[in-house]
Every structure is written in structure tokens, then in C-alpha cells.
C-alpha positions in Angstrom: 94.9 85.1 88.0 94.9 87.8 85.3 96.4 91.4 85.5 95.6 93.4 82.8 97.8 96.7 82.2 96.1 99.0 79.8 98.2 102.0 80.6 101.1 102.1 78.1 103.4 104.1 79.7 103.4 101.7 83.1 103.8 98.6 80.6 107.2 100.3 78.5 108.6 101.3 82.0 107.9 97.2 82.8 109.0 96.1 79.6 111.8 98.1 80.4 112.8 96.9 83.4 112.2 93.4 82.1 114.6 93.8 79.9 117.4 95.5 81.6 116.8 92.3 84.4 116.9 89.7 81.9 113.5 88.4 83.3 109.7 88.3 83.1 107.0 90.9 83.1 105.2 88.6 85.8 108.6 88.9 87.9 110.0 92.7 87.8 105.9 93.3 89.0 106.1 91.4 91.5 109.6 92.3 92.7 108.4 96.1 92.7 105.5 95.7 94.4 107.0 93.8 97.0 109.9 96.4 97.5 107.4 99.1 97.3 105.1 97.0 100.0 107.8 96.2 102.4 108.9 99.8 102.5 105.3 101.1 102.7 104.6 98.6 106.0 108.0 99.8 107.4 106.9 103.7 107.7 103.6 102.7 108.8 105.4 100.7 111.5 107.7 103.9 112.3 105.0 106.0 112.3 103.2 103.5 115.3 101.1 102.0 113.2 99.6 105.9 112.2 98.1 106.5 109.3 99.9 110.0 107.4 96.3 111.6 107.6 96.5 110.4 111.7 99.9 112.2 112.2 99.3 115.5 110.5 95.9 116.0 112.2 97.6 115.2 115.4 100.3 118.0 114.0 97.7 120.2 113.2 96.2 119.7 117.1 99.0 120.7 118.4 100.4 123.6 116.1 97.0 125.7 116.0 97.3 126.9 119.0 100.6 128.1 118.4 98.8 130.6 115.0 96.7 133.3 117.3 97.3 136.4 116.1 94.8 136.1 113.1 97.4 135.7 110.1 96.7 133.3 107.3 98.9 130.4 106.5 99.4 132.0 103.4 100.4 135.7 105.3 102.7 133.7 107.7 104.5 131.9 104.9 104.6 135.0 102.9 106.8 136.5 105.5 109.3 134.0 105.3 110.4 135.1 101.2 111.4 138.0 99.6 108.3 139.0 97.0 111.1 139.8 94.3 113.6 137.2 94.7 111.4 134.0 96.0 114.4 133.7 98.6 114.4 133.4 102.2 114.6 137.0 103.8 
């Protein structure tokens, strides 16, 4: 099996890593990956098994209903901010 990392940026932040561990290239990988893997399958599993694209268009089914007075997002969220200060009004 070969993986070939032509990025240097991601290879110094492994090198890194490798470093600071006191073990391989191969091994901080494969520990991050895993890590990133297991938490990936855990959301999926709180989400029911929904993909994020499932969930929002499920949001999106519901909420649109809710947006009849002919505003844009944009004009809704607008409201929200002060124009000068960027703050919540």
C-alpha cells in the first residue's frame, strides 16, 4: 500500500505531529484518521443515520412555510443587525 502526500503543508503538520508523539508518519495518519472517522460515524449515528444535506432539506421543508410574507433571506436577516454597528438591534 502506498500513500503519496504531495501537499507540503499537510506533510509539515504530520511531520509535526510525528515529532511532538515521538512516532511514525505511517502512525499519527492513521491515529487521525481514525479519531476523525470515529467521530464522523458518531454524528451520522446522532443524526439517524441522515446525511447533513438530508437534515437541512428536511429543515428547509419545514421552515418555508413559516417565510410568507415575500422577504428575502437576506431582507429578514438584515433586520436582525444594526447597518452601522453590525450588532444585534
Amino acid at each position: 500500500m502506498a500513500l503519496n502526500i504531495k501537499d507540503e503543508e499537510t506533510y509539515n503538520l504530520v511531520k509535526q505531529l510525528a515529532a511532538l508523539k515521538g512516532a511514525s508518519l505511517t502512525s499519527v495518519v492513521k491515529e487521525a484518521v481514525r479519531e476523525v472517522l470515529e467521530r464522523e460515524k458518531s454524528h451520522l449515528e446522532e443524526r439517524n443515520g441522515k446525511s447533513r444535506f438530508e437534515i437541512l432539506t428536511e429543515f428547509s421543508a419545514l421552515t418555508a412555510p413559516l417565510f410568507t410574507d415575500g422577504r428575502t433571506a437576506n431582507e429578514l436577516i438584515n433586520e436582525l443587525y444594526d447597518e452601522a454597528t453590525g450588532l444585534r438591534k
